[in-house]
N, CA, C, O and CB atoms as a CASP TS submission, in Angstrom:
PFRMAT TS
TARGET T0000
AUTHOR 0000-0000-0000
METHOD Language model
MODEL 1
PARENT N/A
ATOM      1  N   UNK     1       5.602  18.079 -28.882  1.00  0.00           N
ATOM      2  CA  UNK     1       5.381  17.551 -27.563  1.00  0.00           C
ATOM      3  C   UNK     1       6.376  16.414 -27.329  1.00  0.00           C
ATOM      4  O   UNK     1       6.412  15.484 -28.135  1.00  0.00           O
ATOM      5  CB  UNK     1       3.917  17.072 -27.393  1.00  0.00           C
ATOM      6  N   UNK     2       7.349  16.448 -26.049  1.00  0.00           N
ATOM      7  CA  UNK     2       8.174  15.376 -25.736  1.00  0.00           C
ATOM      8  C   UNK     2       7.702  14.553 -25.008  1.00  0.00           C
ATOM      9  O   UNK     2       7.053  15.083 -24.106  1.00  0.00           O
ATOM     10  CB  UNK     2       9.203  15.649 -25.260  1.00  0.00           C
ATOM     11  N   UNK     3       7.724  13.200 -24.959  1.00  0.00           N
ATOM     12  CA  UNK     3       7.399  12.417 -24.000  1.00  0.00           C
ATOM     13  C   UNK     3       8.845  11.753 -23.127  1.00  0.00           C
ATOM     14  O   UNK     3       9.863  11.253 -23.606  1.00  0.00           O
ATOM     15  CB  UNK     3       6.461  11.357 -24.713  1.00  0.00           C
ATOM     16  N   UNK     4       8.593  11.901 -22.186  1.00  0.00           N
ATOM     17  CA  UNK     4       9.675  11.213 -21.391  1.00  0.00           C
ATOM     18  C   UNK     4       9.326  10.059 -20.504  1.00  0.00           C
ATOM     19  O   UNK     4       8.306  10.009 -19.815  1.00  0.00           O
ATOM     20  CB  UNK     4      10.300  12.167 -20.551  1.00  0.00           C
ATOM     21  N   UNK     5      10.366   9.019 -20.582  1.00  0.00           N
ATOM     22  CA  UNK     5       9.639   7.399 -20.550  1.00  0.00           C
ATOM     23  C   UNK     5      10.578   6.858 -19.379  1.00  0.00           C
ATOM     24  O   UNK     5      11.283   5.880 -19.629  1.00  0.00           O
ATOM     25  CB  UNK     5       9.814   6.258 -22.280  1.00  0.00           C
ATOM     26  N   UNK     6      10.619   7.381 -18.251  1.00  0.00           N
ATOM     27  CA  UNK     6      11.593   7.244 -17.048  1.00  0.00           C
ATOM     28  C   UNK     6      10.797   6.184 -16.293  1.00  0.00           C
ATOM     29  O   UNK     6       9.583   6.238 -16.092  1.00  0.00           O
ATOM     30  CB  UNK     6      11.893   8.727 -16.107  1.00  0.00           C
ATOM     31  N   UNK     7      11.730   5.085 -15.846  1.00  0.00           N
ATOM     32  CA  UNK     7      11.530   4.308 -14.739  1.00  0.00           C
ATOM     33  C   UNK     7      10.844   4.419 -13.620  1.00  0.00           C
ATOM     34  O   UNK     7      11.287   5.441 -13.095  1.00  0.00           O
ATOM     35  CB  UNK     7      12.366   4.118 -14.392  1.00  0.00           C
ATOM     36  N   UNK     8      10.096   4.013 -13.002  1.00  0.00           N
ATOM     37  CA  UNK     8       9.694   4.488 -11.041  1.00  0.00           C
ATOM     38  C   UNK     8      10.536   3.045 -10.702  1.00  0.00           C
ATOM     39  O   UNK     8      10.364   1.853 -10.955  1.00  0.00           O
ATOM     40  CB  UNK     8       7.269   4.497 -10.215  1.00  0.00           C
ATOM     41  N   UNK     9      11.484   3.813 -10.025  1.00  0.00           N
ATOM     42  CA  UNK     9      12.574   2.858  -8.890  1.00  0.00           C
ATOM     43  C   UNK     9      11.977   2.557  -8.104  1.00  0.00           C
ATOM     44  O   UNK     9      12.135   1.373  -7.806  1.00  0.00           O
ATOM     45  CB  UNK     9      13.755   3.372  -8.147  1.00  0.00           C
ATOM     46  N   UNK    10      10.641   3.568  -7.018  1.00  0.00           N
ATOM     47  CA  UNK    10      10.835   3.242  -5.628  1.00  0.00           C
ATOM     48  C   UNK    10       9.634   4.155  -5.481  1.00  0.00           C
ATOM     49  O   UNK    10       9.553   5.298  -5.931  1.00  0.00           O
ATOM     50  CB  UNK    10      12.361   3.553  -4.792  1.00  0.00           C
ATOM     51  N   UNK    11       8.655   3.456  -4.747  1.00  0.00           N
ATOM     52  CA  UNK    11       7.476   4.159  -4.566  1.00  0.00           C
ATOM     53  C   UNK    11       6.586   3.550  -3.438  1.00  0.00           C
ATOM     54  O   UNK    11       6.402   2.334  -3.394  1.00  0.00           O
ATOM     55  CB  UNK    11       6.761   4.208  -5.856  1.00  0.00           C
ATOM     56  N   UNK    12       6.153   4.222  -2.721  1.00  0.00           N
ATOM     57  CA  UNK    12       5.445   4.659  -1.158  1.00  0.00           C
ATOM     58  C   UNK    12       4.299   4.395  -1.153  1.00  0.00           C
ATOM     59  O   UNK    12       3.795   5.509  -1.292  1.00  0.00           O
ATOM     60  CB  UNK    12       5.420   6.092  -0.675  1.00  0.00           C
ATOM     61  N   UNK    13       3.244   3.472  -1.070  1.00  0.00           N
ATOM     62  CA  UNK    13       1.622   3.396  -1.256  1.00  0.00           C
ATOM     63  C   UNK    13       1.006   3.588   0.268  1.00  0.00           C
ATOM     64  O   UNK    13       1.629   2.745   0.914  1.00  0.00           O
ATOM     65  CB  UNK    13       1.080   1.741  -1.977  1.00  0.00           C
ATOM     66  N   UNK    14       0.188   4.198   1.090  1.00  0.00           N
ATOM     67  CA  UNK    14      -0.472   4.110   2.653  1.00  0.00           C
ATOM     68  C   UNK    14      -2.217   3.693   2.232  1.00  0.00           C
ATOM     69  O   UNK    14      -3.085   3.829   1.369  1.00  0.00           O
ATOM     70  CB  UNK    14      -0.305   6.036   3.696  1.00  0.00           C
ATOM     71  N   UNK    15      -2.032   3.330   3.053  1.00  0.00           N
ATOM     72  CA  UNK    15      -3.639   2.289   3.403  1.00  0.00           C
ATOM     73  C   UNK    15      -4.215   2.464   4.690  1.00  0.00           C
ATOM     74  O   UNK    15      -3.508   2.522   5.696  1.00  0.00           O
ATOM     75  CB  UNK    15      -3.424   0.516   3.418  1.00  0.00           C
ATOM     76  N   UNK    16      -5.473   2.553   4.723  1.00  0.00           N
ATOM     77  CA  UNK    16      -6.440   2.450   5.996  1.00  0.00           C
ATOM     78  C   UNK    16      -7.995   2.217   6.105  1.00  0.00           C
ATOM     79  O   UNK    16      -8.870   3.025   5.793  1.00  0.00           O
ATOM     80  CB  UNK    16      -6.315   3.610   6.622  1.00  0.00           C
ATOM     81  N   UNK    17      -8.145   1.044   6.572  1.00  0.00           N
ATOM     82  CA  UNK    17      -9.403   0.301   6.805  1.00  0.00           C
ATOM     83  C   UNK    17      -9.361   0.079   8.098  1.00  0.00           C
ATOM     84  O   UNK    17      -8.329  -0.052   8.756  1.00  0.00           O
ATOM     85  CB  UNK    17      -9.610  -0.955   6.058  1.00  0.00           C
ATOM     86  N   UNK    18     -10.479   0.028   8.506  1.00  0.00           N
ATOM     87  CA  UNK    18     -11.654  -0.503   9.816  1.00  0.00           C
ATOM     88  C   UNK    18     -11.656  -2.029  10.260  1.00  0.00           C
ATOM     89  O   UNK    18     -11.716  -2.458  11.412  1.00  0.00           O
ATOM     90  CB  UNK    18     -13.349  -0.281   9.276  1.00  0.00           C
ATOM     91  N   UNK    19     -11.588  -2.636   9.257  1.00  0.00           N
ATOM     92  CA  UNK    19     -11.509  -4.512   9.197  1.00  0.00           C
ATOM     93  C   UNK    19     -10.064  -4.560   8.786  1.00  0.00           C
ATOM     94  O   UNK    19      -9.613  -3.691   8.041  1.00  0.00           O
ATOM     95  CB  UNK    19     -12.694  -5.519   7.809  1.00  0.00           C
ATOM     96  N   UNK    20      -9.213  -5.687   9.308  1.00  0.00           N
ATOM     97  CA  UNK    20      -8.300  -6.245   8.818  1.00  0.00           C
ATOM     98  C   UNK    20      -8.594  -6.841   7.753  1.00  0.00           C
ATOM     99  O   UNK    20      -8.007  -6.163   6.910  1.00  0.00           O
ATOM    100  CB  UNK    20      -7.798  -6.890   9.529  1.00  0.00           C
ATOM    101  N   UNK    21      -9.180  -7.767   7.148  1.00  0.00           N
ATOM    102  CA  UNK    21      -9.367  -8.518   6.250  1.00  0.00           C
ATOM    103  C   UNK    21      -9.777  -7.361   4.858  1.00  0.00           C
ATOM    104  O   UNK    21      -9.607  -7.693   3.685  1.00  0.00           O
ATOM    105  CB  UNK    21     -10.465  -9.633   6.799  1.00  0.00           C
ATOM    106  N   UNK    22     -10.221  -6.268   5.191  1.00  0.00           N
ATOM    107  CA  UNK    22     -10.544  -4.933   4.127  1.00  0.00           C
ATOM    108  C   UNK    22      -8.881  -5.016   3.680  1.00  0.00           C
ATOM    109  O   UNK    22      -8.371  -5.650   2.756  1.00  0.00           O
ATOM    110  CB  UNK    22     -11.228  -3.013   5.043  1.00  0.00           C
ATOM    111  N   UNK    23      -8.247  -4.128   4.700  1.00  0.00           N
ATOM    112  CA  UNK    23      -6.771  -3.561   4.592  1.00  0.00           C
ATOM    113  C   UNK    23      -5.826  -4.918   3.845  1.00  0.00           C
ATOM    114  O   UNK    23      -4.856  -4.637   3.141  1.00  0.00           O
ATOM    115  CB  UNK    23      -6.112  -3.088   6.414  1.00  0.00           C
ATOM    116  N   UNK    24      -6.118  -5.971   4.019  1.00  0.00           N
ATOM    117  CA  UNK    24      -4.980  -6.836   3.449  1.00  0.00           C
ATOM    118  C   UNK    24      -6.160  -7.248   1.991  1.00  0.00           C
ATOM    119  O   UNK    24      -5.442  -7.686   1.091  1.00  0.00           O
ATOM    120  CB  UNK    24      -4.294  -8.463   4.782  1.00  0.00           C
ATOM    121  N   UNK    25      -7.194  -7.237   1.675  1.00  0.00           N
ATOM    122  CA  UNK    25      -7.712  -7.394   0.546  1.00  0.00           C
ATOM    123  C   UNK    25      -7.325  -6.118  -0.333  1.00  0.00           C
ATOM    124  O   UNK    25      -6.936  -6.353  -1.477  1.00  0.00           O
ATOM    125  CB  UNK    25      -9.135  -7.654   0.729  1.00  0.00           C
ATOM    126  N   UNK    26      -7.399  -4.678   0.126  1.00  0.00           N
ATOM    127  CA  UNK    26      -6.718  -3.444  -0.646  1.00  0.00           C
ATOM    128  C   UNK    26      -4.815  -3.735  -1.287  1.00  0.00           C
ATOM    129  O   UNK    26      -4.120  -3.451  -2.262  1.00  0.00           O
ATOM    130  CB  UNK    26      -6.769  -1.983   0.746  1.00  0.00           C
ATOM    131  N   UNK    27      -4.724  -4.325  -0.222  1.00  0.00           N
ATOM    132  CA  UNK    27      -2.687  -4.578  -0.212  1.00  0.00           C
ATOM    133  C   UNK    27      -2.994  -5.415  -1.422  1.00  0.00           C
ATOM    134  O   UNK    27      -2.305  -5.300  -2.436  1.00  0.00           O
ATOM    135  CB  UNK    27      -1.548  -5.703   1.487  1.00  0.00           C
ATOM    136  N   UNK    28      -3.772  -6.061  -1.368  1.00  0.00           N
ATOM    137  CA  UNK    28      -3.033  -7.296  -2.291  1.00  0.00           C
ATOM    138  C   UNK    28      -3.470  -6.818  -3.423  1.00  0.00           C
ATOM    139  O   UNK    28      -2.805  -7.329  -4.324  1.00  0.00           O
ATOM    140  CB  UNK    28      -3.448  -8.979  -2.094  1.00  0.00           C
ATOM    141  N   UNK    29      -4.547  -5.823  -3.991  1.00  0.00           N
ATOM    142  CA  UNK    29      -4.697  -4.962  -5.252  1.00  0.00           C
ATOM    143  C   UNK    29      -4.172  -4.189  -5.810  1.00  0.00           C
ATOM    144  O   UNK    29      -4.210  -3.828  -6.986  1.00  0.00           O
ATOM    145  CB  UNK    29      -5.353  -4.456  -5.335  1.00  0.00           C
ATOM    146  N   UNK    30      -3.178  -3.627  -4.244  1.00  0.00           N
ATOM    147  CA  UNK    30      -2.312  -2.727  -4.884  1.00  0.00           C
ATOM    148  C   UNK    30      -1.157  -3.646  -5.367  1.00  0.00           C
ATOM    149  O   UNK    30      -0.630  -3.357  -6.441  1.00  0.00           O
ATOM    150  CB  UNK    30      -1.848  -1.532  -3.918  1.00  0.00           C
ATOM    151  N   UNK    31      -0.694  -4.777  -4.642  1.00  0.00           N
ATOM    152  CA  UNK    31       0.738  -5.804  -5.281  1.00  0.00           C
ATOM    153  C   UNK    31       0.101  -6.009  -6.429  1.00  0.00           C
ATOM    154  O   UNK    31       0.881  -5.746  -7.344  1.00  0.00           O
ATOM    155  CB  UNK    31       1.286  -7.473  -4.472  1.00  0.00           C
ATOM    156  N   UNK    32      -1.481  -6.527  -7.040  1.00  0.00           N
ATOM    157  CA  UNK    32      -1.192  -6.961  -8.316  1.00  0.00           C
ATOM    158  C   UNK    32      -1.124  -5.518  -9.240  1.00  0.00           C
ATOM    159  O   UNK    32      -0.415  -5.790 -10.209  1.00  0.00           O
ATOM    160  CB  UNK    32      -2.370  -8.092  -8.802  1.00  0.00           C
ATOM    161  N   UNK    33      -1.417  -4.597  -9.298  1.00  0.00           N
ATOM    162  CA  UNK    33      -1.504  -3.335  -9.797  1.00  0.00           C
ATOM    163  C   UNK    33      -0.044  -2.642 -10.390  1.00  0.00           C
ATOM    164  O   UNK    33       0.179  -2.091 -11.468  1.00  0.00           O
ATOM    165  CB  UNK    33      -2.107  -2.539  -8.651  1.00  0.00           C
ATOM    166  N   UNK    34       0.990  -2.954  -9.028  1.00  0.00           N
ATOM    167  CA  UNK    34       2.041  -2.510  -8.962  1.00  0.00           C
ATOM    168  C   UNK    34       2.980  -3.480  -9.337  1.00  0.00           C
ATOM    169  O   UNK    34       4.150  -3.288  -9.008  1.00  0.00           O
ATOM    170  CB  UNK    34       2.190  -2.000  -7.885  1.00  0.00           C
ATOM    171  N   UNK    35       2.506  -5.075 -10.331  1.00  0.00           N
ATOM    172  CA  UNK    35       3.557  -5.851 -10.459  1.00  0.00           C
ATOM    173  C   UNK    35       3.523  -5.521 -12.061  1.00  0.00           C
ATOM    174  O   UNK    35       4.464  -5.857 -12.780  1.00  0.00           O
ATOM    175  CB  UNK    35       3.423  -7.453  -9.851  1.00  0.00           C
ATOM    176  N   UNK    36       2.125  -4.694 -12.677  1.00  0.00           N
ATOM    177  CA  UNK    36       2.265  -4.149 -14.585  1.00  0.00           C
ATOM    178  C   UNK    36       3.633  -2.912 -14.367  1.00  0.00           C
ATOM    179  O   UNK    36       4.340  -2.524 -15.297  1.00  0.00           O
ATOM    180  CB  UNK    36       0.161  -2.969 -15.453  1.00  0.00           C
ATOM    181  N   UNK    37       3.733  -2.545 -13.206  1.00  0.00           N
ATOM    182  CA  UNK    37       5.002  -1.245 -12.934  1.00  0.00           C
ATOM    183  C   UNK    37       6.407  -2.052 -13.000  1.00  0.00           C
ATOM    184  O   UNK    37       7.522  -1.536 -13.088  1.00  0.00           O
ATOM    185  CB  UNK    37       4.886  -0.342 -11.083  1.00  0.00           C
ATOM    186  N   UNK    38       6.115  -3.378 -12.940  1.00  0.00           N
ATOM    187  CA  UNK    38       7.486  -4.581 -12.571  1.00  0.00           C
ATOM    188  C   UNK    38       7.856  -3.818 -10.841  1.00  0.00           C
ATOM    189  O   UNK    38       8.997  -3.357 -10.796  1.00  0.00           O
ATOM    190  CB  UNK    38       9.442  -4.374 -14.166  1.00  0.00           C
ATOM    191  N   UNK    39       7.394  -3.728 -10.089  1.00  0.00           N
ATOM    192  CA  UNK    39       7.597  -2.968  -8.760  1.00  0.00           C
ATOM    193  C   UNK    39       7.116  -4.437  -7.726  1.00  0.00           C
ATOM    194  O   UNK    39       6.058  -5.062  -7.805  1.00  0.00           O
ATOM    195  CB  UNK    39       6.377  -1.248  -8.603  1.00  0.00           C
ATOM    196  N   UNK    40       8.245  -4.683  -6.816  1.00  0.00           N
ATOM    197  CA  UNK    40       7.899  -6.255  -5.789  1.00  0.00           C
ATOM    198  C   UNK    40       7.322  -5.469  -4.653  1.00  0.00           C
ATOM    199  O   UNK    40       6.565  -4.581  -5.046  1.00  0.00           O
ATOM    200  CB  UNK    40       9.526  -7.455  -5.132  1.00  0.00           C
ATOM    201  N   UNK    41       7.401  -5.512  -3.944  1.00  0.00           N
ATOM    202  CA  UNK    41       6.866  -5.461  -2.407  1.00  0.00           C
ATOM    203  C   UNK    41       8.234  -5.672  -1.421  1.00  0.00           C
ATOM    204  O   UNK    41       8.479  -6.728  -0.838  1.00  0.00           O
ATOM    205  CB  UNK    41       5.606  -6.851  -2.092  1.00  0.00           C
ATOM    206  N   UNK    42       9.163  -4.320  -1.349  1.00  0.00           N
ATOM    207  CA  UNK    42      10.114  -4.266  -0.602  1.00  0.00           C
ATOM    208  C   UNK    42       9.898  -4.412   0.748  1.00  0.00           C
ATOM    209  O   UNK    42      10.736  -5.171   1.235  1.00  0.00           O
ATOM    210  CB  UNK    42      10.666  -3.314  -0.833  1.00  0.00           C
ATOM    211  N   UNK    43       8.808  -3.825   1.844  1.00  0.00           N
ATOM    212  CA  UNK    43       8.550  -3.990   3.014  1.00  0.00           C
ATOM    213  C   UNK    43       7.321  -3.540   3.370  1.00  0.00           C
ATOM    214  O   UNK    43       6.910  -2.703   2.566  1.00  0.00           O
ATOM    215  CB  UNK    43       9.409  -3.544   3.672  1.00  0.00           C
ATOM    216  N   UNK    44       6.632  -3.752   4.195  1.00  0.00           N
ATOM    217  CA  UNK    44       5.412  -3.438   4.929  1.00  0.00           C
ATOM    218  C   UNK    44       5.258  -3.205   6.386  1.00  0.00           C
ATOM    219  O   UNK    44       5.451  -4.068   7.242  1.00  0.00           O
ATOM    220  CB  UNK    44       4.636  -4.356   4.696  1.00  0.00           C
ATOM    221  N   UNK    45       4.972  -2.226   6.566  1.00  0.00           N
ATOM    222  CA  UNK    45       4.775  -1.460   8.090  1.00  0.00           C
ATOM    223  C   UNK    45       3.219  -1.527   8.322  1.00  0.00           C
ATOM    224  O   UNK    45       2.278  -1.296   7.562  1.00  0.00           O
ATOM    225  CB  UNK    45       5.341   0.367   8.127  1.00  0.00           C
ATOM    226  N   UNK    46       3.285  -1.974   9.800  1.00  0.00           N
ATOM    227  CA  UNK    46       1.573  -1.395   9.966  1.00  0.00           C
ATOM    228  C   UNK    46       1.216  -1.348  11.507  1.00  0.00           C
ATOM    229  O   UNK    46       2.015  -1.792  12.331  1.00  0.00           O
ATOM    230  CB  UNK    46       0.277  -2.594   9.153  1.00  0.00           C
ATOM    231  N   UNK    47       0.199  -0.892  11.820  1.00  0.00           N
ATOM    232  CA  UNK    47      -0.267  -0.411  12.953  1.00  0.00           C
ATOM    233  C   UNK    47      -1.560   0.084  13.015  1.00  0.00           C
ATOM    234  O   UNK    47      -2.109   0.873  12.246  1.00  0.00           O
ATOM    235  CB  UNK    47       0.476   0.430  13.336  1.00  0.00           C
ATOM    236  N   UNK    48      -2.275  -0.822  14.672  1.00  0.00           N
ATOM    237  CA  UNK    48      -3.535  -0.498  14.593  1.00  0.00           C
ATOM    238  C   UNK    48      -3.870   0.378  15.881  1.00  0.00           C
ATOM    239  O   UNK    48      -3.517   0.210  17.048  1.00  0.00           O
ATOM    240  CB  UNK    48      -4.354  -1.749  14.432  1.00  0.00           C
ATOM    241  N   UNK    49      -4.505   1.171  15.418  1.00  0.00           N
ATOM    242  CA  UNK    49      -5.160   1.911  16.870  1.00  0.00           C
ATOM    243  C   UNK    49      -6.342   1.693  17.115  1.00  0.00           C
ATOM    244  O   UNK    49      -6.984   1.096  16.251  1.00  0.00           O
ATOM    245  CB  UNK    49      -5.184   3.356  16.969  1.00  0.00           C
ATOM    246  N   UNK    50      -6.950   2.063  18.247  1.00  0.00           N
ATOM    247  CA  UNK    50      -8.067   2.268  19.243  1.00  0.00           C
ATOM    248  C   UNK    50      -8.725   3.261  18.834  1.00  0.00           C
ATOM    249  O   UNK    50      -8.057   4.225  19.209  1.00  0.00           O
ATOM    250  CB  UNK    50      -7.721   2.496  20.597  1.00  0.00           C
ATOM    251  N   UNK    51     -10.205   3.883  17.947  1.00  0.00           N
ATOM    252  CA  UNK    51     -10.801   4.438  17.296  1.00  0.00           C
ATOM    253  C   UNK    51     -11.878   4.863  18.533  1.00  0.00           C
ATOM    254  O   UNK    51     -12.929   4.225  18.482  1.00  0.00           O
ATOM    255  CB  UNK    51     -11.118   3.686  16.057  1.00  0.00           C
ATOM    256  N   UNK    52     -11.781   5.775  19.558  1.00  0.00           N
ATOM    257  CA  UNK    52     -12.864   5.856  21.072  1.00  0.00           C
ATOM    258  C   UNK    52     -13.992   6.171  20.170  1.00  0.00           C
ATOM    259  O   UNK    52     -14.697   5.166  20.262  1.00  0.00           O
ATOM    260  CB  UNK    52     -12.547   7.295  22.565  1.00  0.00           C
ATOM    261  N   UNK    53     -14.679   7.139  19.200  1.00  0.00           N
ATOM    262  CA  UNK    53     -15.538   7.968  18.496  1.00  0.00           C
ATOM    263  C   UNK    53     -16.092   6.690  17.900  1.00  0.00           C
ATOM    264  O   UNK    53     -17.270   6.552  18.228  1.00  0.00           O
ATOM    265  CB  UNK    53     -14.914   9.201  17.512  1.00  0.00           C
ATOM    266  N   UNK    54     -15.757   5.965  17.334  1.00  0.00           N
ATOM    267  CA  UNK    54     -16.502   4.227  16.331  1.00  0.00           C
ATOM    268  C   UNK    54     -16.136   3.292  16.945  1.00  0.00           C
ATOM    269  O   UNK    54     -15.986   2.182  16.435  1.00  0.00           O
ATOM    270  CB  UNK    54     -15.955   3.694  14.652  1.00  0.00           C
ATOM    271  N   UNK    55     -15.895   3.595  18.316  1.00  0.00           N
ATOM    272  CA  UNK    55     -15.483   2.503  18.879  1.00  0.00           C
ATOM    273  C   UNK    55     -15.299   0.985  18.339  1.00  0.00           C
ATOM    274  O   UNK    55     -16.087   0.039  18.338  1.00  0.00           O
ATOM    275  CB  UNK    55     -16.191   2.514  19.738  1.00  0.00           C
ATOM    276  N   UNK    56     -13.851   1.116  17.841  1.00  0.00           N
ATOM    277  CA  UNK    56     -12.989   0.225  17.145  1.00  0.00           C
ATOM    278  C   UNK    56     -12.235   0.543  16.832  1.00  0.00           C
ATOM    279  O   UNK    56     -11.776   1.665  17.046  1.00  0.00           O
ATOM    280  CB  UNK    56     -13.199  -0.305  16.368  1.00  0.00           C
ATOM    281  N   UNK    57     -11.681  -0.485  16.052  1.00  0.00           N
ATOM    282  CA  UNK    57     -10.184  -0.627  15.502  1.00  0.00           C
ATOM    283  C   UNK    57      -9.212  -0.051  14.013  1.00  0.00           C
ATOM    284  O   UNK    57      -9.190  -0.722  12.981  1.00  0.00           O
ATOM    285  CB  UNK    57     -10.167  -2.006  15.413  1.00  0.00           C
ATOM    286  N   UNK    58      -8.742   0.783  14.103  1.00  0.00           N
ATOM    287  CA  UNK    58      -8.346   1.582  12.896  1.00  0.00           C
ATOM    288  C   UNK    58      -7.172   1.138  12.348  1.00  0.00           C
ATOM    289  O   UNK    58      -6.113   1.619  12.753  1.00  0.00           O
ATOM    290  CB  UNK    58      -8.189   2.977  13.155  1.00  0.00           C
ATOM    291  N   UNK    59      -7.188   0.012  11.202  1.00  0.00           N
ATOM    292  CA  UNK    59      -5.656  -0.077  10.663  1.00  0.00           C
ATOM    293  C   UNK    59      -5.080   0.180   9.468  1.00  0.00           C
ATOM    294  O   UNK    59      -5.648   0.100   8.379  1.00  0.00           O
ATOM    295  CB  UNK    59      -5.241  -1.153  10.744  1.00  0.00           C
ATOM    296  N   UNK    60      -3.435   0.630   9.751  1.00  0.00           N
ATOM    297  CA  UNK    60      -3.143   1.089   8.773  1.00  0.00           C
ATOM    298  C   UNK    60      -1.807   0.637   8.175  1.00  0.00           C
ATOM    299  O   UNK    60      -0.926   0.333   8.980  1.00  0.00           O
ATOM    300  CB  UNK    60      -3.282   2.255   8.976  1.00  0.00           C
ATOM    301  N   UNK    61      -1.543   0.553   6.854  1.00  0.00           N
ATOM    302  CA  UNK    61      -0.184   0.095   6.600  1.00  0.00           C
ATOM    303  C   UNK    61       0.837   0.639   5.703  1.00  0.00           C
ATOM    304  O   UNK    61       0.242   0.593   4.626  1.00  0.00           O
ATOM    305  CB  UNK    61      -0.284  -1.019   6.239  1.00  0.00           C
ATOM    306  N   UNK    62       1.806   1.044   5.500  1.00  0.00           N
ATOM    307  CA  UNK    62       2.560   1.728   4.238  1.00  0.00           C
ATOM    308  C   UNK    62       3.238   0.566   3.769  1.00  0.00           C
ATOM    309  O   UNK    62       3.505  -0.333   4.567  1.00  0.00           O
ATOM    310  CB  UNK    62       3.662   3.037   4.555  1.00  0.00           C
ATOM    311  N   UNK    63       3.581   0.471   2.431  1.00  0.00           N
ATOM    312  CA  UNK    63       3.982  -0.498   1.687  1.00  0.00           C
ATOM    313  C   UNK    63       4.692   0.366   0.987  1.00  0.00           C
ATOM    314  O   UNK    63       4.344   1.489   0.619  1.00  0.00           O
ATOM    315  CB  UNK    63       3.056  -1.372   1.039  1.00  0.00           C
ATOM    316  N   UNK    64       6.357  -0.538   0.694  1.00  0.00           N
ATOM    317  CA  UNK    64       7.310   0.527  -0.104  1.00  0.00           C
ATOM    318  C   UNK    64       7.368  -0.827  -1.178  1.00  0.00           C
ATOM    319  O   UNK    64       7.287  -2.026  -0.911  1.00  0.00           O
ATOM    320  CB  UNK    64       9.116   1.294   0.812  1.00  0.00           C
ATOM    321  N   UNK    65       7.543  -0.125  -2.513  1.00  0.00           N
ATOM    322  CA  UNK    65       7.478  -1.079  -3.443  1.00  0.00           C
ATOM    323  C   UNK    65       8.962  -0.537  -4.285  1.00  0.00           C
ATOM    324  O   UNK    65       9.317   0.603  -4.586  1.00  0.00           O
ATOM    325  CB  UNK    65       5.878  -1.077  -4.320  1.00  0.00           C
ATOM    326  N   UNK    66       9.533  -1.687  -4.474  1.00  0.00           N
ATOM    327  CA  UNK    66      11.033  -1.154  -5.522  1.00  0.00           C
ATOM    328  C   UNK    66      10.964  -1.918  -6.738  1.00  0.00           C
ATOM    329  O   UNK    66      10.162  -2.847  -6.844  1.00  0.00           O
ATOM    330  CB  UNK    66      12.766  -1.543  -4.812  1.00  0.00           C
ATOM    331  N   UNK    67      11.577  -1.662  -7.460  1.00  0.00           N
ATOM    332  CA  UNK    67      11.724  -2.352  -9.017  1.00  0.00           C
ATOM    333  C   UNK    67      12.232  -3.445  -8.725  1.00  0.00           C
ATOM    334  O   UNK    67      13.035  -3.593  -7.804  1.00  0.00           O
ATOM    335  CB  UNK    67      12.641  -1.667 -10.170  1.00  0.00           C
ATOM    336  N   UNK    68      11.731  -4.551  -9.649  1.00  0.00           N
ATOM    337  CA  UNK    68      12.653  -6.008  -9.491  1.00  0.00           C
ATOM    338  C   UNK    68      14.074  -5.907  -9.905  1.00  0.00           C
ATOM    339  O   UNK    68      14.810  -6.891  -9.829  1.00  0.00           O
ATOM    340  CB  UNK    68      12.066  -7.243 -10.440  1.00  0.00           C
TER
END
């Protein structure tokens, strides 16, 4: 059995919670999670919509993480 022990350069995480304060408490589990990968927090996108059916607020964010 070979094991192969390759780097992750560059990796894509998406998120979505109901509360803001949910969605940025998830982010920040995934930054400490993704700093044992040595991976920073290259950029963050996000956007909330208008939920008519639960009337509320649906947000969501992608986070690209790259190697230090």
């Amino acid at each position: 059995m070979d094991f192969i022990l390759d780097k992750i350069e560059t990796k894509v995480e998406l998120f979505e919670a109901w509360d803001l304060a949910v969605l940025e408490r998830i982010i920040g589990e995934a930054v400490d999670r993704n700093k044992a990968l040595m991976l920073d927090v290259h950029s963050i996108s996000h956007q909330a919509v208008y939920h008519p059916q639960r009337n509320g607020m649906l947000y969501t964010a992608a986070v690209h993480f790259k190697l230090k």
